[in-house]
PDB file of N, CA, C and O in Angstrom:
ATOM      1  N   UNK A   1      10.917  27.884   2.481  1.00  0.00           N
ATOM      2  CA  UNK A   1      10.167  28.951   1.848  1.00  0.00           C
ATOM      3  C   UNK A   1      11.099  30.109   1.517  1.00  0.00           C
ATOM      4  O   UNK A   1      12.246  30.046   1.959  1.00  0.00           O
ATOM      5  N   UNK A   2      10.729  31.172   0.780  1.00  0.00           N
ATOM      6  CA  UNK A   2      11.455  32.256   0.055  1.00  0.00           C
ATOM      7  C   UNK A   2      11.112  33.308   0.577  1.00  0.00           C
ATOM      8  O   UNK A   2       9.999  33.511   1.061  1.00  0.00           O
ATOM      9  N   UNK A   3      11.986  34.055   0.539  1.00  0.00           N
ATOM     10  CA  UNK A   3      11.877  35.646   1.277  1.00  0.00           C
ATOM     11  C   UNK A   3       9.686  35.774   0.567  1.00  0.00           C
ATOM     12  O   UNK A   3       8.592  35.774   1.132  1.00  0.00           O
ATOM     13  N   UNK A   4      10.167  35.855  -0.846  1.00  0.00           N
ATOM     14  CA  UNK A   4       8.702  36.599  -1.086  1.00  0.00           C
ATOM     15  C   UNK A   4       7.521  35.490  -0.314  1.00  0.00           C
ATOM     16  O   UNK A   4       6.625  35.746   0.490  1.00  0.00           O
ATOM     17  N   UNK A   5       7.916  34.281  -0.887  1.00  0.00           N
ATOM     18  CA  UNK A   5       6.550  33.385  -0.001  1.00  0.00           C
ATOM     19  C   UNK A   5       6.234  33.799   0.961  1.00  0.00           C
ATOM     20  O   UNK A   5       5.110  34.300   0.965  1.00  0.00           O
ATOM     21  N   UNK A   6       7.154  33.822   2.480  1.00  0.00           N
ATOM     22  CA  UNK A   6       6.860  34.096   3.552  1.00  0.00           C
ATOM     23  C   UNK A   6       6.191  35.346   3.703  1.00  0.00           C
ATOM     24  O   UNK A   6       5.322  35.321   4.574  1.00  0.00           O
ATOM     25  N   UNK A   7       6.386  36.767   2.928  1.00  0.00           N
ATOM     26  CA  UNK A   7       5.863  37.864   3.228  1.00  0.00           C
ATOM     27  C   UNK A   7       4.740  37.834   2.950  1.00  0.00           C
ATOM     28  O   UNK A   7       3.888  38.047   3.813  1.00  0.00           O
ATOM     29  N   UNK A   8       4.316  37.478   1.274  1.00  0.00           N
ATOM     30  CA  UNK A   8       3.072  37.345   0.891  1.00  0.00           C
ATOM     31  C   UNK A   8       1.993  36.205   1.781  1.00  0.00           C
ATOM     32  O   UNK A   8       0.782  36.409   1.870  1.00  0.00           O
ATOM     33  N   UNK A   9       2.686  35.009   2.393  1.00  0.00           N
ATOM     34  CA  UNK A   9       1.759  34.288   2.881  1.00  0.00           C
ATOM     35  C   UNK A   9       1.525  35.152   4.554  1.00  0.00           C
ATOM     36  O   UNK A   9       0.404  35.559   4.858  1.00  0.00           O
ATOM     37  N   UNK A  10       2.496  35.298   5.321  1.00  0.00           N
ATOM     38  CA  UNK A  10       2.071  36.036   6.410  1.00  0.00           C
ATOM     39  C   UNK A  10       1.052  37.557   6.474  1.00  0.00           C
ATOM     40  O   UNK A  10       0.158  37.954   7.220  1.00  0.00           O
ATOM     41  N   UNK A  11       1.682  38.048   5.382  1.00  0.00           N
ATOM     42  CA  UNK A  11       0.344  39.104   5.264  1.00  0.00           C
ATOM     43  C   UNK A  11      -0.989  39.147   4.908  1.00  0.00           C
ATOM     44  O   UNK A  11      -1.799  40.030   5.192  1.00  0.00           O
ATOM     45  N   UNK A  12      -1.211  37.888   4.110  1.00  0.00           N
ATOM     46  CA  UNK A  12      -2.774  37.717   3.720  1.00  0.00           C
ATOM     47  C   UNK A  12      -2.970  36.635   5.145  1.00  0.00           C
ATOM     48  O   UNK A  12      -4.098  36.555   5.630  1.00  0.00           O
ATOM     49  N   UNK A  13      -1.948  35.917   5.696  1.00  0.00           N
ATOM     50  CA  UNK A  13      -2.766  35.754   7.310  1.00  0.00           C
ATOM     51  C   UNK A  13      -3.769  36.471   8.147  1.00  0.00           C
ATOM     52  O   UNK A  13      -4.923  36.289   8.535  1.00  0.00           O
ATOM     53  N   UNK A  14      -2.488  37.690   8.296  1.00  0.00           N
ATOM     54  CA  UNK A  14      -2.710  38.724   9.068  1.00  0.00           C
ATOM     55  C   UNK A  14      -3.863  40.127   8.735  1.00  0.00           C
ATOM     56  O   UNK A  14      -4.265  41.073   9.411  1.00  0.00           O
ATOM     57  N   UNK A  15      -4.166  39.510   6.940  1.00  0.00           N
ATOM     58  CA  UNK A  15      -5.176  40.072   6.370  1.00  0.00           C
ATOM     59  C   UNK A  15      -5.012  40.974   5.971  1.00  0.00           C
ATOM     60  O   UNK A  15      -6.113  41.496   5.795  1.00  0.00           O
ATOM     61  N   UNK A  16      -4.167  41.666   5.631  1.00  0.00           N
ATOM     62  CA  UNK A  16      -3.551  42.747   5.434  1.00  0.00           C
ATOM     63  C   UNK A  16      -3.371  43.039   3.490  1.00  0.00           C
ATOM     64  O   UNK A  16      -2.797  42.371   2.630  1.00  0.00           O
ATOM     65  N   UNK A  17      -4.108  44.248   3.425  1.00  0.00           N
ATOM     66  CA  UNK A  17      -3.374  44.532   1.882  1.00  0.00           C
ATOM     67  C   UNK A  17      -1.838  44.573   1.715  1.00  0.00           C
ATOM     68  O   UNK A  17      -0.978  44.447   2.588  1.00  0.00           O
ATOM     69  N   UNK A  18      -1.682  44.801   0.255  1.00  0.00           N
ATOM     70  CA  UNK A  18      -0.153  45.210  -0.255  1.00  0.00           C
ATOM     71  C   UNK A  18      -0.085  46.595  -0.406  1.00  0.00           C
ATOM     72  O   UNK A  18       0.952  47.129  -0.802  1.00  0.00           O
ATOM     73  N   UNK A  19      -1.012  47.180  -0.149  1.00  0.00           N
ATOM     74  CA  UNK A  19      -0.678  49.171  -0.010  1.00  0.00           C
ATOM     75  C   UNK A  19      -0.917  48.968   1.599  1.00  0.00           C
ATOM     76  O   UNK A  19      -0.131  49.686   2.217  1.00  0.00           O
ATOM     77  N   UNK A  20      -1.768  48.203   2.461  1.00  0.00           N
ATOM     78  CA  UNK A  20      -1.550  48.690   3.934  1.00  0.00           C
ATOM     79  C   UNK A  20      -0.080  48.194   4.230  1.00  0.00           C
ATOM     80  O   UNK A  20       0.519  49.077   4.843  1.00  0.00           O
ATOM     81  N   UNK A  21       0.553  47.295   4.046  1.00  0.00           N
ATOM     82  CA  UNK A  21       1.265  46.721   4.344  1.00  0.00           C
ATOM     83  C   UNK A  21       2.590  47.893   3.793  1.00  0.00           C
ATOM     84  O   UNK A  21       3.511  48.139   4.572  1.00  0.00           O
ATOM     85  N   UNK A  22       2.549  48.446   2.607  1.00  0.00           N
ATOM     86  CA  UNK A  22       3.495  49.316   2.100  1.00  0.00           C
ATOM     87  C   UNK A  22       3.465  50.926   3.414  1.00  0.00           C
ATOM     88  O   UNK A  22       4.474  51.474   3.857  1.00  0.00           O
ATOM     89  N   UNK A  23       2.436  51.199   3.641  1.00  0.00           N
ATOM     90  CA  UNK A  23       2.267  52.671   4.015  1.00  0.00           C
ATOM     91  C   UNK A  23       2.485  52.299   5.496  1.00  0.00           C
ATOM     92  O   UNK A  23       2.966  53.232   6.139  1.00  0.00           O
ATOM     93  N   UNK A  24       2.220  51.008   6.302  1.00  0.00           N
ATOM     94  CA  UNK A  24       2.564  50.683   7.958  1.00  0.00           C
ATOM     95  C   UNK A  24       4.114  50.616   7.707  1.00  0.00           C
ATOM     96  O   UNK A  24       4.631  51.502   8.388  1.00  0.00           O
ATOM     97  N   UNK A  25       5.223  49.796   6.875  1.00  0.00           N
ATOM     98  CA  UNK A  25       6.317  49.930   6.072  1.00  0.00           C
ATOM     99  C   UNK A  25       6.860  50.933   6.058  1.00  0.00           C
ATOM    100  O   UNK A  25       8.066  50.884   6.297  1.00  0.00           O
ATOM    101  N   UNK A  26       6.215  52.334   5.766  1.00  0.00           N
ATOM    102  CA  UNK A  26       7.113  53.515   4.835  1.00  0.00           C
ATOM    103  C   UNK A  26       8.006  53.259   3.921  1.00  0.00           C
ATOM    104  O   UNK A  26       9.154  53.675   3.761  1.00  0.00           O
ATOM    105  N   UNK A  27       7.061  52.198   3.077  1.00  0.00           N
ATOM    106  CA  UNK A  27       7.505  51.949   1.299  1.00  0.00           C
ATOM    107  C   UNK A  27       6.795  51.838   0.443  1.00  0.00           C
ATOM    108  O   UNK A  27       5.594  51.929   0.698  1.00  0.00           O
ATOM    109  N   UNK A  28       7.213  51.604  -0.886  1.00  0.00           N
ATOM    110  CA  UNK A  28       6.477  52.536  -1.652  1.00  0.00           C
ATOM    111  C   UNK A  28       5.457  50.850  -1.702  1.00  0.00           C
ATOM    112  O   UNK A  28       5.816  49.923  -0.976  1.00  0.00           O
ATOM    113  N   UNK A  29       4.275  50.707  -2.605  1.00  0.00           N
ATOM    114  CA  UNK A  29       3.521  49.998  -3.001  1.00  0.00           C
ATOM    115  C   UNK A  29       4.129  48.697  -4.301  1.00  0.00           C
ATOM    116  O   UNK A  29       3.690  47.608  -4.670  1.00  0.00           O
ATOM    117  N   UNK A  30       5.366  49.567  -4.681  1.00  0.00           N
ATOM    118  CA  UNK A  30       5.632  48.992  -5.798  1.00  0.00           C
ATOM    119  C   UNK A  30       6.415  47.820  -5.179  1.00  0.00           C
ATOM    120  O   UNK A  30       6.277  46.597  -5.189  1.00  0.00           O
ATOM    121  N   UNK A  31       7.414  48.801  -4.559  1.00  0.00           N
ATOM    122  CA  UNK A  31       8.411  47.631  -3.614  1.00  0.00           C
ATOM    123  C   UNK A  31       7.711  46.590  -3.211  1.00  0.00           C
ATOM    124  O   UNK A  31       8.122  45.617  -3.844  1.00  0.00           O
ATOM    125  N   UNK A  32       6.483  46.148  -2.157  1.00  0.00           N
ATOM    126  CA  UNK A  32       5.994  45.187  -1.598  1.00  0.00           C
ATOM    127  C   UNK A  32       5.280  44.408  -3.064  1.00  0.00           C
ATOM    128  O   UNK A  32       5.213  43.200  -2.840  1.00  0.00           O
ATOM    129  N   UNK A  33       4.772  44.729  -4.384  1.00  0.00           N
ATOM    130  CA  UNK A  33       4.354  44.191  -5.373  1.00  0.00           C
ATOM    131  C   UNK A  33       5.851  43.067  -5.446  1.00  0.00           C
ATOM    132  O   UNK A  33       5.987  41.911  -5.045  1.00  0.00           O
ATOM    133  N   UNK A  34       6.748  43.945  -6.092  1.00  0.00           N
ATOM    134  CA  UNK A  34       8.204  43.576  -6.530  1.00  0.00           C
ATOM    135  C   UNK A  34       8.778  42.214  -5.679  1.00  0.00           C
ATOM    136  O   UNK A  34       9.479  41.297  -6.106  1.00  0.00           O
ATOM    137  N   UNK A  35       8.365  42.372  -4.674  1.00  0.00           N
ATOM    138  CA  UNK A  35       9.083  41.617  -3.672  1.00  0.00           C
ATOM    139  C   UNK A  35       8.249  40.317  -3.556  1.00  0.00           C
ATOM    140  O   UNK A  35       8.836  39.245  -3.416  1.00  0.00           O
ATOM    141  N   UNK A  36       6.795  40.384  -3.612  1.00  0.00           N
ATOM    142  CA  UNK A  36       6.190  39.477  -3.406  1.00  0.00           C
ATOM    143  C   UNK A  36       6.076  38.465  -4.968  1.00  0.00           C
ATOM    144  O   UNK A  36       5.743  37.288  -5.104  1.00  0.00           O
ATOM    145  N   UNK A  37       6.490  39.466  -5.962  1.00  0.00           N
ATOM    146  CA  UNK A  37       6.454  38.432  -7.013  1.00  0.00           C
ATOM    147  C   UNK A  37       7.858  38.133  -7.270  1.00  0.00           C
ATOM    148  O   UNK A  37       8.220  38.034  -8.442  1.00  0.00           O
ATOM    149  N   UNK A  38       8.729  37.972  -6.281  1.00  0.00           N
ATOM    150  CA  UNK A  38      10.156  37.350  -6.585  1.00  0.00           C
ATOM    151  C   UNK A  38      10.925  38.440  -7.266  1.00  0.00           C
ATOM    152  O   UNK A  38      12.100  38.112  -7.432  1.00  0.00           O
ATOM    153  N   UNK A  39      10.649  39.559  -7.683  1.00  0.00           N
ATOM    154  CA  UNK A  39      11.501  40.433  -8.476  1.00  0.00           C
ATOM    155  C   UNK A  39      11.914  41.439  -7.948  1.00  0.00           C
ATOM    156  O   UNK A  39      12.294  42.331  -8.707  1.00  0.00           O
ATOM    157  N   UNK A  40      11.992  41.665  -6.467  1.00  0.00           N
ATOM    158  CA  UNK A  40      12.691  42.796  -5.932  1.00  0.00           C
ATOM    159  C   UNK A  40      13.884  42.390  -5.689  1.00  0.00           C
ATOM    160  O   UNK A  40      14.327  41.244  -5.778  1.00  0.00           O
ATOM    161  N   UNK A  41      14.405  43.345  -5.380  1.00  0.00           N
ATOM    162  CA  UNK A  41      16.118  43.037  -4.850  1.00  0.00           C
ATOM    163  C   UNK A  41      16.043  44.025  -3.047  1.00  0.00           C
ATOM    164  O   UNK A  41      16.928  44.838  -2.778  1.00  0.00           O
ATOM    165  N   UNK A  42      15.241  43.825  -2.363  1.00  0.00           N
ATOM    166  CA  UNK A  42      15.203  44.477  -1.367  1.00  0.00           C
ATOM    167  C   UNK A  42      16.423  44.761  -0.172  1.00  0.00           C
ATOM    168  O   UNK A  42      16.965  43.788   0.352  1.00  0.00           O
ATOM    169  N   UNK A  43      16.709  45.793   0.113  1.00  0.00           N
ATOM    170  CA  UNK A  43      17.774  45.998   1.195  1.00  0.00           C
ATOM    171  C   UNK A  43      17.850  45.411   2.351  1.00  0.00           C
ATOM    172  O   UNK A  43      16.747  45.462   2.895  1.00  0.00           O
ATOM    173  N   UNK A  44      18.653  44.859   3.008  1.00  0.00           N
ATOM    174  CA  UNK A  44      18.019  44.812   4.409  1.00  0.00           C
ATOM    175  C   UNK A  44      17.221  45.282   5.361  1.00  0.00           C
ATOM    176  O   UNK A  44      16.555  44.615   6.153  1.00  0.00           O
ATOM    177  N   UNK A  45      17.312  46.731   5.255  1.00  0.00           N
ATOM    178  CA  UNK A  45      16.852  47.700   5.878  1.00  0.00           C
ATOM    179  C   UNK A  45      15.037  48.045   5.344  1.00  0.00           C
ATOM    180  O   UNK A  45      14.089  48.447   6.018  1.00  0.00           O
ATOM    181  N   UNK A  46      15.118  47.723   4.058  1.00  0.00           N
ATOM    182  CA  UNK A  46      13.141  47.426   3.654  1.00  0.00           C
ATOM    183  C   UNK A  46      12.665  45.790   4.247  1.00  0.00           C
ATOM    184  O   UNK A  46      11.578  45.498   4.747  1.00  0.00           O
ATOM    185  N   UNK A  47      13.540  45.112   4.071  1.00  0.00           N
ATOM    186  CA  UNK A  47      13.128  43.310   4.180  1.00  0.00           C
ATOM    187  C   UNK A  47      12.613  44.158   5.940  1.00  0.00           C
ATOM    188  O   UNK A  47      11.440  44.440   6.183  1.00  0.00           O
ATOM    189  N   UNK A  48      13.869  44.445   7.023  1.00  0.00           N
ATOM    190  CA  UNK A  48      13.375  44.728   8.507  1.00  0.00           C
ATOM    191  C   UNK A  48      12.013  45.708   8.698  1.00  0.00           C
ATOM    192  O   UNK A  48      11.131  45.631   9.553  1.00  0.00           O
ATOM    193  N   UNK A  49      12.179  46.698   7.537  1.00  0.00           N
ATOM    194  CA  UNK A  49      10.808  47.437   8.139  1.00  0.00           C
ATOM    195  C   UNK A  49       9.407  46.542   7.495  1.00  0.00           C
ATOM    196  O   UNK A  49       8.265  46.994   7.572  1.00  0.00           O
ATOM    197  N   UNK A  50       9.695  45.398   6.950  1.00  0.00           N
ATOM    198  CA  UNK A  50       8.748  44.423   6.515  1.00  0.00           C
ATOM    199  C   UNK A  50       8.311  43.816   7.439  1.00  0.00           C
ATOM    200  O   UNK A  50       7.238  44.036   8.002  1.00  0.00           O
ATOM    201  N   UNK A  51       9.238  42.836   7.739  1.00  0.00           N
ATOM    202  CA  UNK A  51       9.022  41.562   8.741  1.00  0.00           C
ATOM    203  C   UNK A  51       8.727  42.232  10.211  1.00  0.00           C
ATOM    204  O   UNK A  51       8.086  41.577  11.033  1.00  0.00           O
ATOM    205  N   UNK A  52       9.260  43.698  10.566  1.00  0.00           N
ATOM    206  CA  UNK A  52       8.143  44.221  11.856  1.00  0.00           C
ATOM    207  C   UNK A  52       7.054  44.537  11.731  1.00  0.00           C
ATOM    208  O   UNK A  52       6.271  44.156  12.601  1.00  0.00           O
ATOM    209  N   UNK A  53       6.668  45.154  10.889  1.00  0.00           N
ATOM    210  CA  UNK A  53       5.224  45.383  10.596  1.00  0.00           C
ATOM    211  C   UNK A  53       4.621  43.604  10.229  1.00  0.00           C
ATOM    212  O   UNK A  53       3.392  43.622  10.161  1.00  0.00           O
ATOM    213  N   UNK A  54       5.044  42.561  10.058  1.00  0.00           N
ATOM    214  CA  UNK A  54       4.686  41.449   9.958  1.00  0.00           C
ATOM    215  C   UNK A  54       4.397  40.340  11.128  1.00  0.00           C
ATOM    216  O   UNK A  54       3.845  39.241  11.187  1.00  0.00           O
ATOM    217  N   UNK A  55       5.209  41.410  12.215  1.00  0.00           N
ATOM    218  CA  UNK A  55       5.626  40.024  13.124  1.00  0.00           C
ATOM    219  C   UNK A  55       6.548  39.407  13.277  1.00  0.00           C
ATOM    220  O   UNK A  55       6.934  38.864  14.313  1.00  0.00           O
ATOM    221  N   UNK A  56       7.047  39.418  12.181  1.00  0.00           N
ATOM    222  CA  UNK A  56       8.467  37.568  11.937  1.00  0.00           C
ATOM    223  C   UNK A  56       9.815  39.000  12.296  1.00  0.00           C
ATOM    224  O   UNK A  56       9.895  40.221  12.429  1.00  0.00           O
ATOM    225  N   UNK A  57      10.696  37.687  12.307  1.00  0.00           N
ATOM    226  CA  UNK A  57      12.523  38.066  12.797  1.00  0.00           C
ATOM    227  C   UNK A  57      13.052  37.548  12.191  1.00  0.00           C
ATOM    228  O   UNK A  57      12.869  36.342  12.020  1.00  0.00           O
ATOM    229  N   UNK A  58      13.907  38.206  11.624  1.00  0.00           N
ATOM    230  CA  UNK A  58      15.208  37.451  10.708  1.00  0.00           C
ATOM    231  C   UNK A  58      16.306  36.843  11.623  1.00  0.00           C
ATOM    232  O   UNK A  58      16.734  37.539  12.543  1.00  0.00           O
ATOM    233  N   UNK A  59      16.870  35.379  11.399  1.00  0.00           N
ATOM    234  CA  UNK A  59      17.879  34.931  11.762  1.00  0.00           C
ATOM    235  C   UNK A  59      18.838  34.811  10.853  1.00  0.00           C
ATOM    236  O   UNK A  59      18.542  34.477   9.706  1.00  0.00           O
ATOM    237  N   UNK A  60      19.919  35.022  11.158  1.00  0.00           N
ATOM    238  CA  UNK A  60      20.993  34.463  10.117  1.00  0.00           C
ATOM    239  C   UNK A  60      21.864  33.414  11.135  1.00  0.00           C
ATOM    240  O   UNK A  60      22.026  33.517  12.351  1.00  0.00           O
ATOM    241  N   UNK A  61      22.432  32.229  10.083  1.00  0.00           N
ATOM    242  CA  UNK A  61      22.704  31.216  10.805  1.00  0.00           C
ATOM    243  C   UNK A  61      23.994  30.586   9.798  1.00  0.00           C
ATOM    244  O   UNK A  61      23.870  30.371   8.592  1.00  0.00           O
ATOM    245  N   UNK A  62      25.101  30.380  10.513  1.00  0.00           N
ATOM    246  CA  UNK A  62      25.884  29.738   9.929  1.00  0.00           C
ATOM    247  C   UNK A  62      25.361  28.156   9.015  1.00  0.00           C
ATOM    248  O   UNK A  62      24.706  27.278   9.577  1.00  0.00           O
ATOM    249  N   UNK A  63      25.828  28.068   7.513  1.00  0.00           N
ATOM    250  CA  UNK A  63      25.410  27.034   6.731  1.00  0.00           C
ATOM    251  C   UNK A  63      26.353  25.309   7.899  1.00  0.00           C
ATOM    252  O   UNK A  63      27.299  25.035   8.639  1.00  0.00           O
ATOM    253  N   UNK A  64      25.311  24.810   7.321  1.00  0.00           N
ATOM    254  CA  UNK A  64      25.850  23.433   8.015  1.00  0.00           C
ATOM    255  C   UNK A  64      26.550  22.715   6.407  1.00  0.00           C
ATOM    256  O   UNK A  64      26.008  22.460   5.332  1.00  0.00           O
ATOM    257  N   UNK A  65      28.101  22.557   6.940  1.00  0.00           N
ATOM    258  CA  UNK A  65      28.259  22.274   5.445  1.00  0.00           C
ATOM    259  C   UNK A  65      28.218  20.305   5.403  1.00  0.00           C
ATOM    260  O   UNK A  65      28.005  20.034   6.585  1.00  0.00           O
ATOM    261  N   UNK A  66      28.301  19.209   4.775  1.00  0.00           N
ATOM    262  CA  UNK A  66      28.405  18.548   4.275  1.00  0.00           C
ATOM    263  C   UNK A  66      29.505  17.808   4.441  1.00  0.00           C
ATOM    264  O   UNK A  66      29.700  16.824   3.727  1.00  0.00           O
TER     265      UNK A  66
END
């Protein structure tokens, strides 16, 4: 799954609008639009104040190469 899938599908889990989800965040409304339709370019630092207000944790993981 994709950064935006996961946000958009965990937040309509959790039931949550895209302005509650922006203002629990402290971002703007547009950003969480942007992001959920694949067209943001989000910082790290918005993706983290996302995924806490979501629940989820980012891992980063060395690629397994081939």
């Amino acid at each position: 799954m994709e950064l935006d899938e996961v946000i958009k599908t965990r937040r309509k889990v959790l039931g949550i609008s895209q302005l509650d989800l922006a203002e629990m965040a402290e971002i703007s409304l547009a950003t969480v639009k942007d992001i959920e339709r694949g067209k943001g370019n989000p910082s790290i630092g918005t993706v983290k104040k996302i995924i806490n207000v979501l629940g989820l944790e980012m891992i980063f993981e060395v690629r397994k190469t081939v």
